[in-house]
Each structure stands twice: as structure tokens, then as C-alpha cells.
C-alpha atoms as a printed R data frame, in Angstrom:
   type eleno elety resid chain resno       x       y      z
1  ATOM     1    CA   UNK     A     1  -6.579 -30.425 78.155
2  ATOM     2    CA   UNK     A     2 -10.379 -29.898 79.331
3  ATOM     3    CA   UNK     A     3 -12.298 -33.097 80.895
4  ATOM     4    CA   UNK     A     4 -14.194 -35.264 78.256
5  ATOM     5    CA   UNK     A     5 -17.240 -37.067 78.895
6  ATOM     6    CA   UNK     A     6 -18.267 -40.356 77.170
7  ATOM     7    CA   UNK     A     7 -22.292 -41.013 77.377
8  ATOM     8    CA   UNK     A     8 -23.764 -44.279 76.227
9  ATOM     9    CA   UNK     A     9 -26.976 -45.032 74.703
10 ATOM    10    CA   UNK     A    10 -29.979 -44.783 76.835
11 ATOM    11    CA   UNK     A    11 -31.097 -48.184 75.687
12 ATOM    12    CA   UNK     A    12 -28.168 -50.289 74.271
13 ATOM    13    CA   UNK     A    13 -28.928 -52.913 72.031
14 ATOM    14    CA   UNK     A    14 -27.120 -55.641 69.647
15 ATOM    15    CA   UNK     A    15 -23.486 -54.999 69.478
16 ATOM    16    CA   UNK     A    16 -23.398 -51.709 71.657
17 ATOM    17    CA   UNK     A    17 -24.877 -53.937 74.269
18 ATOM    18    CA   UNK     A    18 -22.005 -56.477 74.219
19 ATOM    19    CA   UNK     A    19 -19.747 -53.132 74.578
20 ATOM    20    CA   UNK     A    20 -21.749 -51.593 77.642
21 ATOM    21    CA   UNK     A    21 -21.047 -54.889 78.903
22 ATOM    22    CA   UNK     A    22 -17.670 -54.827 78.220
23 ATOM    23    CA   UNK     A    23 -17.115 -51.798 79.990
24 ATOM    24    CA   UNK     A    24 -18.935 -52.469 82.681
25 ATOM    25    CA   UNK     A    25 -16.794 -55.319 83.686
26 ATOM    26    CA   UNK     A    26 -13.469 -53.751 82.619
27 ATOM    27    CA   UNK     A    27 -14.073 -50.560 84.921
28 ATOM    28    CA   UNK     A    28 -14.659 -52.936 87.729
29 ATOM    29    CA   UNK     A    29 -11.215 -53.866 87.014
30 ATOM    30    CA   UNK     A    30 -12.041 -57.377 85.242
31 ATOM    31    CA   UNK     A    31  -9.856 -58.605 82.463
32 ATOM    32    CA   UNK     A    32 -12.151 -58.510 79.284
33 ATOM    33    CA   UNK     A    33 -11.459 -60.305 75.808
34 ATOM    34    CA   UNK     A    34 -14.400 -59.681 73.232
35 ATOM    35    CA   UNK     A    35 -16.019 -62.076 70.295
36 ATOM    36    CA   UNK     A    36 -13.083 -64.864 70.956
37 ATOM    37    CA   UNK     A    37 -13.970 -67.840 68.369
38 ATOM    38    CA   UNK     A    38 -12.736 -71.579 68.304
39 ATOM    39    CA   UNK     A    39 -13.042 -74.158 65.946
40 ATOM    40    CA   UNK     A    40 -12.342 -77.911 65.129
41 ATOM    41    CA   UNK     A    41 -13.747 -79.795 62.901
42 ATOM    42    CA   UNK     A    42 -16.919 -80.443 64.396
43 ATOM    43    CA   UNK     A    43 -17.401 -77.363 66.797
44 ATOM    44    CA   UNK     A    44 -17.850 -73.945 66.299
45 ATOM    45    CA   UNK     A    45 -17.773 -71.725 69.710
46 ATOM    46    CA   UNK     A    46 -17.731 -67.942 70.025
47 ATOM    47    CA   UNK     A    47 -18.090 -65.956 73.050
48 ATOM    48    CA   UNK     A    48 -19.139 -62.784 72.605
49 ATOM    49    CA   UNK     A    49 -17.312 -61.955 76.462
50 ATOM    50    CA   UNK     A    50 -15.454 -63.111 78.650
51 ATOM    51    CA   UNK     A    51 -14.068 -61.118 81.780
52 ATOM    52    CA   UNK     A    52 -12.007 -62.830 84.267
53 ATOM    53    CA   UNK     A    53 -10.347 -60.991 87.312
């Protein structure tokens, strides 16, 4: 089973930003939950991260 190589965008932008991101934090060895949404009845919040270690 040969070595595979994963390349990212040059420029990342929108949604393959948040990913990058993402990554980024989760190779550093952070814990990393994505687009996490909670509501009531009079708030909306979404995160589109959140790492915590």
C-alpha cells in the first residue's frame, strides 16, 4: 500500500476554508466539531467550528 498525498487548494475559500481550518486544528491534536446549530425560540446560533483541546 504506496504513500498517498492529500493537497489542498492554493487559495481556499467558502466552505473548503472552514475545512482547511478544520484540519488545521485537528492535526494539532485539537478536538474539532463542525457547523454545530442551536435553537430556542428566539435564538438561532451556528458555529461553523469549534476546536477545543
Amino acid at each position: 500500500m504506496g504513500n498517498k498525498v492529500v493537497t489542498l487548494p492554493e487559495n481556499p475559500k467558502g466552505e473548503q476554508l472552514k475545512d482547511y481550518i478544520a484540519a488545521l486544528f485537528h492535526a494539532s491534536g485539537h478536538f474539532v466539531e463542525k457547523q454545530i446549530t442551536e435553537s430556542d425560540l428566539a435564538n438561532i446560533l451556528e458555529l461553523d467550528i469549534l476546536a477545543t483541546d
